[in-house]
C-alpha positions in Angstrom: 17.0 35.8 8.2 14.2 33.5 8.5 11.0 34.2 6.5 8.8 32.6 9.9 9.1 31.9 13.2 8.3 29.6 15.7 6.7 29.2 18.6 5.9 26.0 21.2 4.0 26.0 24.0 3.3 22.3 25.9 2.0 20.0 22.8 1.1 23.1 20.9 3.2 24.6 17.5 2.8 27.9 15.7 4.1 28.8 13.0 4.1 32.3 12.4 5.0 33.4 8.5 7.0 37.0 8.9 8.5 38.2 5.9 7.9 41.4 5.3 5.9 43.3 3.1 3.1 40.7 2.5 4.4 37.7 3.9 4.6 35.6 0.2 5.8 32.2 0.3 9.2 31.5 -2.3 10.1 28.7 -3.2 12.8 28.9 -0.3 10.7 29.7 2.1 8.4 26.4 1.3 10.9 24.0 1.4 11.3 25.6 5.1 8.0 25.6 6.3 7.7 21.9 4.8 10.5 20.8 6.8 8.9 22.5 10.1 5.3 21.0 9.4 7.3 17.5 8.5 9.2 18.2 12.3 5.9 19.2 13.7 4.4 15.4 12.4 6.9 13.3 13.3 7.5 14.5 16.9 4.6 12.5 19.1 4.9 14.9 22.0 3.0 17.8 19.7 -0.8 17.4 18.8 -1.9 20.7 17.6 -0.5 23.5 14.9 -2.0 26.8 14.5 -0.4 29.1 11.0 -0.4 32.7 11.7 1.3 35.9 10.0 2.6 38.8 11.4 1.8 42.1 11.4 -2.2 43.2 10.5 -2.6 43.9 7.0 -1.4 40.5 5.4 -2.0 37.0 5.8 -0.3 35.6 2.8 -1.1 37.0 -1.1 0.7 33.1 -2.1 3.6 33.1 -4.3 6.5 35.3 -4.4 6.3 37.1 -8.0 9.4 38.7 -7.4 11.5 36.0 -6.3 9.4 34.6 -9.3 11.1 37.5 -11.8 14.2 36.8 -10.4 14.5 32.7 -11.1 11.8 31.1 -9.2 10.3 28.8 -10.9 6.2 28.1 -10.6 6.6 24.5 -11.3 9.7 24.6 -8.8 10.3 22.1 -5.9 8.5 23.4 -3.2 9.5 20.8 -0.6 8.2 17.8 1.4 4.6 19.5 2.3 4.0 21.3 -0.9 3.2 25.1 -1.4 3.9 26.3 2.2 4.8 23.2 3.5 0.8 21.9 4.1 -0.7 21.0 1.0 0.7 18.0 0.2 2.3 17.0 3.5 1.3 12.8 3.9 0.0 11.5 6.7 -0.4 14.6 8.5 -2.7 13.2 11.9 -2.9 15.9 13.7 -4.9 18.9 13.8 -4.1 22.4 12.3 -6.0 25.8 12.7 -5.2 29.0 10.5 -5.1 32.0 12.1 -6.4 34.6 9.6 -4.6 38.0 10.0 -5.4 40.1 7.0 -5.4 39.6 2.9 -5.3 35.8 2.5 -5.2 35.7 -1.7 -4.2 33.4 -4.3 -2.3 30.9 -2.5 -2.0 32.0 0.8 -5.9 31.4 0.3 -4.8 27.6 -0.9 -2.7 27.6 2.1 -5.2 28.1 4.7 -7.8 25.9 2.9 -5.2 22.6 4.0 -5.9 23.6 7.8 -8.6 21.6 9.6 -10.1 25.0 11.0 -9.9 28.7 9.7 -10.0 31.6 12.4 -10.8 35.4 10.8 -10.3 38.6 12.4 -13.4 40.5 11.0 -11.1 42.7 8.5 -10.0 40.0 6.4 -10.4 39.7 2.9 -9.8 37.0 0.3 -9.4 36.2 -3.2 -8.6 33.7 -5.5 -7.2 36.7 -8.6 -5.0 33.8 -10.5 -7.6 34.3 -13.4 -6.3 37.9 -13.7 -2.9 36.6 -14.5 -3.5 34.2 -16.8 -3.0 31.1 -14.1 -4.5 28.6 -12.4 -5.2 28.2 -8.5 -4.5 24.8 -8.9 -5.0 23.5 -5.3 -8.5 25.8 -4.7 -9.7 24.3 -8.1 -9.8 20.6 -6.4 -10.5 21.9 -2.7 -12.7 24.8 -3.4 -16.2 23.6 -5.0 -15.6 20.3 -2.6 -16.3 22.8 0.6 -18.6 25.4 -0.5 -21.7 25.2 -3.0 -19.8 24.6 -6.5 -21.7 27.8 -8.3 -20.0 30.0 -5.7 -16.6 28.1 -5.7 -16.8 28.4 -10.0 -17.7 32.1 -9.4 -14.9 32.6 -7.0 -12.0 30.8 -9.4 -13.8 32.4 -12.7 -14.0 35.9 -11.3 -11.0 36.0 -8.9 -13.4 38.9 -7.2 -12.6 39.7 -3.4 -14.9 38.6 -0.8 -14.7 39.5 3.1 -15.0 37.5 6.1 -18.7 37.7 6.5 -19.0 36.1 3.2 -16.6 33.4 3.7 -18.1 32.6 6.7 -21.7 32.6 5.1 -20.5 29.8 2.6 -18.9 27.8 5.6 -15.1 28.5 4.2 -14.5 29.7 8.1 -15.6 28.4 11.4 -15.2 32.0 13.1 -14.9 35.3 13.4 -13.0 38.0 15.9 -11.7 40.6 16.4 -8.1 41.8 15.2 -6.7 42.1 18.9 -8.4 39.0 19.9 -8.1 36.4 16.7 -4.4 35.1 18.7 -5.9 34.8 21.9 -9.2 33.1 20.2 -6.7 30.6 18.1 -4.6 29.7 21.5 -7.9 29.0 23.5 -9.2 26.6 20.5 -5.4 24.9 20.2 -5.2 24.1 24.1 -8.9 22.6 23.5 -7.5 20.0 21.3 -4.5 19.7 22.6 -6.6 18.2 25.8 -8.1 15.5 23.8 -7.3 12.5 22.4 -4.5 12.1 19.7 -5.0 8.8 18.8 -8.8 9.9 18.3 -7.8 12.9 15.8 -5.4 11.1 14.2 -8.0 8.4 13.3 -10.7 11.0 12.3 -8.0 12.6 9.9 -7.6 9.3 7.9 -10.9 8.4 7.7 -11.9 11.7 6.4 -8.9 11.5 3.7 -9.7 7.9 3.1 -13.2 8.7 2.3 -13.2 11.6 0.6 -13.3 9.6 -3.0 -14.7 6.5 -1.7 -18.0 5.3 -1.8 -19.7 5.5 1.7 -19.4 1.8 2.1 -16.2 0.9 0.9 -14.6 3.5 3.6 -16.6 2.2 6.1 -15.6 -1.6 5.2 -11.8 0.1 5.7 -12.6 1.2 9.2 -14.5 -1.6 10.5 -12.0 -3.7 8.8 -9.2 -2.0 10.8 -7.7 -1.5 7.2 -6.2 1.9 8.4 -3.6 2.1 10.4 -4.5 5.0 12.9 -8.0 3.7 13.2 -6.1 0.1 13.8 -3.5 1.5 16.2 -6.4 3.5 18.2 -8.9 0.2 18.2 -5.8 -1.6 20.1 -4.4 1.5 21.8 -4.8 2.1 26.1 -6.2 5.7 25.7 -9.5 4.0 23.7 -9.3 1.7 27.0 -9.0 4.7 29.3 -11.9 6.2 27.6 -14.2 3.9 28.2 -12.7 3.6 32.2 -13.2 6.9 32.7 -16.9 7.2 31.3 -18.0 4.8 33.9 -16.0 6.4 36.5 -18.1 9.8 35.9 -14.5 11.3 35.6 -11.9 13.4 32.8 -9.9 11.2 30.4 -6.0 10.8 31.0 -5.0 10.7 27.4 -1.4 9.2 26.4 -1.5 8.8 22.7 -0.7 5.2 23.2 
């Protein structure tokens, strides 16, 4: 039986994590969602992902310690995208949004931290309790102080102390907050919203943000003016920048076709 499921509608993908209790990620389970996320990249006729759980109580707690008891190794291969299939998938252009259903701890936390937006229904909670265990959260202790004020992040990773939505909204580690009955619907509306716009565009934005992220603030720019990264070279050439243009002076809605 398959730990997720899937889900397509037009240009958008879910991918909804269902294995029950708490929905924990093996390393099985990652080498699945890797490949699905890899699928979800490479096939130009998709633009947007959202990453939702079943069921109300859990998002993701992270790893598996029972499949860990049983063989699973922490430094195991966890597949093409990293942890979850995300984390360390290359040259992912496109946008995600995490649908936040419950307990998101540990590295289900990590997990949602690699989507471009995080939805909450108002009864999540989140921790980072790898401190209690005598681990590391590896992946929050490069992201982590990067997107929230680095005296909360260290607090966060030193204390592994819960927080609730409120809170993680307050530091800017969400975009929103909704209701439980209403998160899916919210998530949907937000997906078909990008999933109107340009490709090309996002796809650019995505690089340049990676790109930049360790650069200095002139040396990405030289990149992009430069046409020294491939998305931003492909959408400088490409018909929809064209048809953006066309359709500002026409006083009418772009036609975009990712080409």
């Amino acid at each position: 039986m398959s730990a997720f499921r899937t889900r397509r509608e037009g240009a958008i993908f879910e991918l909804i994590l269902d294995r029950p209790k708490a929905n924990a990620i093996d390393l099985a389970t990652s080498c699945e969602m890797g490949k699905a996320f890899a699928a979800f990249r490479d096939d130009p006729s998709l633009r947007v992902a959202i990453l939702s759980a079943a069921g109300d109580k859990f998002f993701c707690p992270g790893w598996d310690l029972k499949a860990a008891a049983e063989g699973d190794a922490v430094d195991g291969d966890y597949g093409v995208g990293g942890f979850g299939g995300l984390q360390e998938l290359r040259d992912l252009n496109k946008p995600v949004i995490a649908a936040i259903n419950g307990i998101a701890c540990g590295g289900g936390l990590e997990l949602a931290l690699s989507a471009d937006m995080i939805l909450a229904a108002d009864h999540a909670t989140f921790a980072l309790p790898e401190i209690r265990s005598g681990t590391v959260a590896d992946a929050a202790s490069i992201k982590l102080p990067k997107r929230i004020p680095y005296h909360i992040a260290m607090e966060l990773l030193l204390t592994g102390r819960w927080f609730d939505a409120q809170e993680a909204q307050r530091w800017g580690l969400i975009n929103d907050i909704v209701t439980a009955d209403q998160l899916m619907d919210r998530a949907w509306e937000l997906a078909r919203l990008l999933a109107s716009g340009p490709p090309l565009v996002y796809a650019a934005i995505k690089e340049v943000v990676r790109n930049a992220e360790d650069s200095k603030f002139q040396d990405a720019m030289n990149r992009v003016t430069k046409r020294q990264l491939p998305t931003v070279d492909v959408l400088y050439s490409s018909e929809d920048q064209l048809e953006g243009a066309k359709a500002f002076a026409e006083k009418r809605d772009p036609i975009w076709k990712g080409r």
